[in-house]
N, C-alpha and C positions, 0 to 999 in steps of 0.2 A: 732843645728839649725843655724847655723854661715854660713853658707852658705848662706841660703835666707835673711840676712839681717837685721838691728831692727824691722822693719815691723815684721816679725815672732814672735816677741813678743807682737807686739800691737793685732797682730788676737787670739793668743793665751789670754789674757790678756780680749778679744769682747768676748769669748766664754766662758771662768770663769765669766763675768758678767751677759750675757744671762742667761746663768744657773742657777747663785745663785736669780736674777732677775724673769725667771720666772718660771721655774718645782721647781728649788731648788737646786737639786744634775746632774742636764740631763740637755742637749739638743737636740732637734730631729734637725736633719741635712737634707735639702733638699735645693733646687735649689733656693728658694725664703731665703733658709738662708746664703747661700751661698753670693747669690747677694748685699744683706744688710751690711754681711760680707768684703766685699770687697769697698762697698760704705765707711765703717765708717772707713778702714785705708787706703783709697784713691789709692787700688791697682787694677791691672784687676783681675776678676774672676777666670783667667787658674790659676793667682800665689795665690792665695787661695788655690784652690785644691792644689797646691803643696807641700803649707806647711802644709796644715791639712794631705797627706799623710808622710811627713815628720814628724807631730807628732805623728802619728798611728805606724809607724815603729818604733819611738823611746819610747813608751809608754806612751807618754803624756797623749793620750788618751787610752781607751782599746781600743786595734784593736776589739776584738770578740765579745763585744756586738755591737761596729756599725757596722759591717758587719751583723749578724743578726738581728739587728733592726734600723739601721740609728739615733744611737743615739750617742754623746759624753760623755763620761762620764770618771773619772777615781779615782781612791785611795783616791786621794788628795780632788778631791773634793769631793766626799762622806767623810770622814773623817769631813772637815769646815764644810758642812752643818749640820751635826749630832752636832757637838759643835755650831752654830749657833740656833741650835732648840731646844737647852739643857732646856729650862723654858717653853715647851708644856708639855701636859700631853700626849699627843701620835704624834709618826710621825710615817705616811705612808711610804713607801717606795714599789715602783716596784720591785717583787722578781727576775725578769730575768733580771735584774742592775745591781743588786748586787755586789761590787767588796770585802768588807772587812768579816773581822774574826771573828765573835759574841767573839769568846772565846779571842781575843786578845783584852786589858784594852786598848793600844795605837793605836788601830781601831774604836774599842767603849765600852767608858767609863763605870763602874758599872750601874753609874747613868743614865744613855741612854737608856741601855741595853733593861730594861724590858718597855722601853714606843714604843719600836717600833712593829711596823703592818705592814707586809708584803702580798703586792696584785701582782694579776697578773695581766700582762697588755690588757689581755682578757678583764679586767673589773670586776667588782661585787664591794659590802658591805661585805661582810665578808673578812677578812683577811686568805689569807694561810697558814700563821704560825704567830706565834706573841711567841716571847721569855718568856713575862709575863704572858702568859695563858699557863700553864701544859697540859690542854686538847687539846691544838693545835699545837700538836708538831711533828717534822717528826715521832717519834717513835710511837706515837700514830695511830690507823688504820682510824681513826674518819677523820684525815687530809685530808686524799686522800679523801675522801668525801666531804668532805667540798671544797674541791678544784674542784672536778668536779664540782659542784653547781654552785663556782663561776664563773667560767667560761661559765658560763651558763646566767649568772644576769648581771646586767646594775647599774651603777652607777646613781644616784638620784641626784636633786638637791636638799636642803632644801626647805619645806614647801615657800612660796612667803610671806607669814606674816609675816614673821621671818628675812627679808628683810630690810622693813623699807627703799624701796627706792621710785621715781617714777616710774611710771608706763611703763612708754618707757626705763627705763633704767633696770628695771626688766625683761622686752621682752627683751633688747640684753641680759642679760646674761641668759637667757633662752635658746635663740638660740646660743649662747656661748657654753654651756654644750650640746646641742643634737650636734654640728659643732665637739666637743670633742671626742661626743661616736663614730661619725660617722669618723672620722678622728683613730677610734682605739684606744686612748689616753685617756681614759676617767677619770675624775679626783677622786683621793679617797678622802673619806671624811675629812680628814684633811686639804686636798689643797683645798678643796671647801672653809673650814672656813678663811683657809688664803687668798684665791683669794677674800672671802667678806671682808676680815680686809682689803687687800690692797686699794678694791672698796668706805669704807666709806674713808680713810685715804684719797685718791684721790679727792672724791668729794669734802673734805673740801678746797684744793686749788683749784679744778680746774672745779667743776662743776658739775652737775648730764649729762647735755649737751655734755658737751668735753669728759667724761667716755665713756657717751653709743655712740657717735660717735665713736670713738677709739675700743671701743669693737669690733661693726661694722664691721671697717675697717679692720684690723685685722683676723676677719672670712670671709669678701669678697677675702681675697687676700691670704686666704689657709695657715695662718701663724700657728704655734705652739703655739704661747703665744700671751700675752699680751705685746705688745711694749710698755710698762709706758714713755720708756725713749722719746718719742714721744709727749708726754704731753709737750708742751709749745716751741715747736720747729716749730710747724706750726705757718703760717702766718693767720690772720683772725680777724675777731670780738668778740665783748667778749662773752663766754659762748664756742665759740670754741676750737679746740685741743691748740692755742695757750696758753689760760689760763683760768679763770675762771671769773664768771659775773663778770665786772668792775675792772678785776686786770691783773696783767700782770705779774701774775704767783705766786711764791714760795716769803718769804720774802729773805734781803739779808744775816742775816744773817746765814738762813738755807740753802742757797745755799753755803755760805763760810766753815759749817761743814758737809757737803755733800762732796766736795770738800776735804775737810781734811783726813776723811776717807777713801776716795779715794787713796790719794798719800800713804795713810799709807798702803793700801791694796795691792797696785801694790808695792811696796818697799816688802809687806813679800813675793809675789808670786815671784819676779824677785829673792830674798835668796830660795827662793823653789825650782826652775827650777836652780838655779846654782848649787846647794846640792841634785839634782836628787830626791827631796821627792815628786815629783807631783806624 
């Protein structure tokens, strides 16, 4: 990548955080991610595209599943996420992502292993295969069944009770998850749980107000995720995307370890991409 410049490490570097931020292990890649893209390391959009085809050739990312589905994704980061969600008791995962080796310990771990649920991106609640269920396994005939099924079904959101928000910010993420199924992407039920952890974790700095704004905003402008990192960046009054009722944001010293794991994070990625283990 020495050719494009440091910039090709900072877009590289926007796109492992989108990811771990908000699918998890993915990114879905489009024109409005592009643009963002190019906003946050201050370059034009043509040399965006150059370098994201410069790491598709060079396998940063899989070339074949964003060709088939306009997603980013690769080893490396599937690999950290999987060790990032090491203390759930289940993670989803999109089975046409896919990039590692159940049967390899240094792709995923013993302990991993049996908590993952593999869906298709069709959508459904049932999983396609799941390692820790015997009965759902490619050798099993029951699978292919269960697979057509899912493909067939919609992902749900939990009950509204179970919520425990206001009422306006229950409607955006209502329209949140139907903006999901309808965009193809629909969420499994693990990232439902975690997009509501992130939602109360949110409200507590920045407001029921600024969430379901940002929810919003977000599905008016046809984005993939949830831009969190938007929280407190806007300009406004209190309860707005700037911060939350009467504060002006996050405290400082959780901005200063915010911040720390940060440098620490980009330090292991820049040893990863120079030891080719992305």
């Amino acid at each position: 990548m020495a050719e494009f410049g440091a910039s090709s490490v900072a877009f590289v570097l926007y796109v492992f955080g989108k990811a771990y931020e908000g699918d998890g292990y993915f990114l879905t890649w489009d024109k409005d991610e592009r643009l963002l893209a190019a906003e946050a390391i201050q370059k034009p959009h043509t040399y965006v595209s150059e370098v994201l085809q410069g790491c598709l050739s060079r396998s940063i990312f899989d070339d074949r599943v964003f060709q088939m589905f306009g997603v980013l994704t690769s080893r490396g980061i599937q690999r950290r996420y999987l060790r990032g969600c090491e203390k759930r008791s289940d993670i989803s995962i999109f089975s046409e992502y896919w990039l590692l080796n159940l049967d390899d310990k240094k792709d995923v771990p013993a302990s991993i292993r049996a908590k993952l649920a593999f869906f298709s991106v069709e959508g459904g609640n049932n999983p396609v295969f799941s390692p820790g269920n015997p009965n759902n396994s490619p050798e099993n005939p029951q699978s292919k069944v269960k697979e057509s099924k899912v493909k067939q079904s919609k992902v749900t959101a939990p009950p509204h009770e179970n919520w425990c928000f206001g009422e306006e910010l229950e409607s955006a993420l209502s329209r949140w998850m139907e903006y999901k199924v309808e965009k193809r992407r629909p969420c499994t039920p693990t990232e439902l749980n975690c997009l509501l952890d992130q939602v109360k974790e949110y409200v507590k700095s920045y407001g029921e107000k600024a969430v379901q704004g940002l929810i919003l905003l977000c599905a008016s402008n046809g984005w993939q995720s949830i831009a969190w990192d938007r929280l407190g960046k806007q300009p406004g009054p209190p309860g707005s995307i700037r911060g939350g009722p009467g504060t002006a944001g996050v405290s400082e010293d959780a901005v200063k370890d915010d911040m720390a794991r940060m440098r620490k994070y980009q330090e292991q990625l820049r040893k990863e991409m120079e030891n080719g283990e992305l």
